[in-house]
Residue frames relative to the residue before (quaternion, step in Angstrom):
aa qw qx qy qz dx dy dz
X 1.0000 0.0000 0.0000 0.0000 0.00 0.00 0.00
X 0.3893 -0.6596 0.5893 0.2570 3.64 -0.95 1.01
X 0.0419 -0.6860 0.7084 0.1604 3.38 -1.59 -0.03
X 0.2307 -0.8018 0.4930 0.2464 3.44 -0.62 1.19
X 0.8333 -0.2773 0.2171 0.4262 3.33 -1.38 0.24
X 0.4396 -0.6884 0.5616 0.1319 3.06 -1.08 0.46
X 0.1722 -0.8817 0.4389 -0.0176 3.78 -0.59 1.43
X 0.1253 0.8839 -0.4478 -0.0501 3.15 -0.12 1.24
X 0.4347 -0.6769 0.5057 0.3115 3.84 -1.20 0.35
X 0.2221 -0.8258 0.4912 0.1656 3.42 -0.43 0.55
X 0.5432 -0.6696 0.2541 0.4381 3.98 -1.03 0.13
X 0.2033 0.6581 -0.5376 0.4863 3.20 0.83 0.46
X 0.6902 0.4723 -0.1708 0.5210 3.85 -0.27 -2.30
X 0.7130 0.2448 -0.4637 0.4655 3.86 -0.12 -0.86
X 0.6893 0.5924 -0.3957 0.1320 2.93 0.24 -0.90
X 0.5728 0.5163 -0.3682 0.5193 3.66 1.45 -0.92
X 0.3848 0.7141 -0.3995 0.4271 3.54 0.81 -1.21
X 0.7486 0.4323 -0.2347 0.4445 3.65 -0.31 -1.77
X 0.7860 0.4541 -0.1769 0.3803 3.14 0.35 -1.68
X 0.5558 0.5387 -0.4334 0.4616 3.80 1.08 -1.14
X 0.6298 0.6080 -0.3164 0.3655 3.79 0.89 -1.90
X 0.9568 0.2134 -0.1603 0.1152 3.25 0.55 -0.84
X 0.3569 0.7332 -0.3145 0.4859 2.47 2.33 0.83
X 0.5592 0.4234 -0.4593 0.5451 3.45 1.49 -0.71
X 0.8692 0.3822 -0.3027 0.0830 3.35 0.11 -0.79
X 0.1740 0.7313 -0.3511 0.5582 3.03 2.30 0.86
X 0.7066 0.3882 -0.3373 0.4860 3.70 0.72 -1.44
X 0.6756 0.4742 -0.3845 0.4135 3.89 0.71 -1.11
X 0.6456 0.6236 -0.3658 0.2460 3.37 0.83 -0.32
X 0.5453 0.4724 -0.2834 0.6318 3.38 1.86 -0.67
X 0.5518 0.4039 -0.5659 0.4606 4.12 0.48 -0.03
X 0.7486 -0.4902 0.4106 0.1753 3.28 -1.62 0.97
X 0.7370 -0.2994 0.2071 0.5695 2.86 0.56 -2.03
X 0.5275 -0.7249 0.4079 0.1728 3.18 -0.50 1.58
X 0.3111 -0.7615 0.4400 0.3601 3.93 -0.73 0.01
X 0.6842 -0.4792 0.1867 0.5171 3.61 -0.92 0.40
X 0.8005 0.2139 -0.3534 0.4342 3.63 0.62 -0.32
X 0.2910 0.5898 -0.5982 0.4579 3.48 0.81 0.92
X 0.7335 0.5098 -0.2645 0.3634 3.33 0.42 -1.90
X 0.5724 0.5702 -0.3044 0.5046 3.73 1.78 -0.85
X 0.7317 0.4303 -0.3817 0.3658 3.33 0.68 -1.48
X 0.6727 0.5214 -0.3363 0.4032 3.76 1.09 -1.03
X 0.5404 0.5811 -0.3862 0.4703 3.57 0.78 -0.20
X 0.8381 0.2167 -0.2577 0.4292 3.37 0.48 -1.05
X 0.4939 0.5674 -0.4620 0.4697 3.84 1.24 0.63
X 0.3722 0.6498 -0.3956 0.5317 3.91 1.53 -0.41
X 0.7580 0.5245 -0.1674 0.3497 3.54 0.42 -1.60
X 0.7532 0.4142 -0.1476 0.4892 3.13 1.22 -1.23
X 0.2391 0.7468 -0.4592 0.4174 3.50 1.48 0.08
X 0.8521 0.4006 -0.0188 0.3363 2.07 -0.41 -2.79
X 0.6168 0.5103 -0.4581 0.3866 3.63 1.13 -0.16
X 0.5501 0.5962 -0.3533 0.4660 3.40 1.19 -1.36
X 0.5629 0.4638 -0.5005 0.4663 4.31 0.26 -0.64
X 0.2851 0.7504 -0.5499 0.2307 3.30 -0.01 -1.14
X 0.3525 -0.8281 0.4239 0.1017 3.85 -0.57 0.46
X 0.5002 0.6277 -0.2407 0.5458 2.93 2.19 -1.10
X 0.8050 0.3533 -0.2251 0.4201 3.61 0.94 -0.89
X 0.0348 -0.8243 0.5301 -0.1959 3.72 1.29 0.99
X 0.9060 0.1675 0.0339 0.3871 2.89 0.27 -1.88
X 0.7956 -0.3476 0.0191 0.4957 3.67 1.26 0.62
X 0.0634 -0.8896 0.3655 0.2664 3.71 -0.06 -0.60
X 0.4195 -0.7263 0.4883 0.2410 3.45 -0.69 0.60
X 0.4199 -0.7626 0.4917 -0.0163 3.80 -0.89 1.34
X 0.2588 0.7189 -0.6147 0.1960 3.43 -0.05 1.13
X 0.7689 -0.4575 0.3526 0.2741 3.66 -1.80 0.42
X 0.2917 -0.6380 0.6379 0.3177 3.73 -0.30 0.14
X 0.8157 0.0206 0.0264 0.5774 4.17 0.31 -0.53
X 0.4500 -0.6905 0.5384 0.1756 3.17 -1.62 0.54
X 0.3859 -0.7659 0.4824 0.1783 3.59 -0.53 0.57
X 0.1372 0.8770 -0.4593 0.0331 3.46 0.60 0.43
C-alpha cells in the first residue's frame, strides 16, 4: 500500500486562513440579511475559526484524510 505525501499547513498558512475567515466574515456582517446558504456558508466558516484557534495548532498542522476512498 502507497502512502502519499503527507500535507502540512504551517503558522504562517493558519494564520492567513484566520485572518482571510475573518475578514469575510466582517464583510457578511455589514449585509443585512444574508441568504440561507450564506447564513450556512457563514456558520460553517464560524466553526472553522474556532477550529483554526485551537492551541494544538500554534505551531502548524499536519493534513491527512478522515477516510480512504478505495
Amino acid at each position: 500500500m502507497s502512502h502519499e505525501p503527507t500535507h502540512r499547513l504551517s503558522d504562517d498558512e493558519i494564520a492567513v486562513l484566520k485572518f482571510a475567515a475573518h475578514r469575510q466574515l466582517a464583510r457578511w456582517a455589514k449585509t443585512r440579511q444574508l441568504p440561507p446558504r450564506r447564513q450556512a456558508q457563514r456558520a460553517a466558516l464560524i466553526r472553522a475559526v474556532r477550529t483554526l484557534q485551537d492551541p494544538a495548532l500554534t505551531h502548524g498542522c499536519e493534513l491527512r484524510p478522515t477516510s480512504q476512498d478505495d
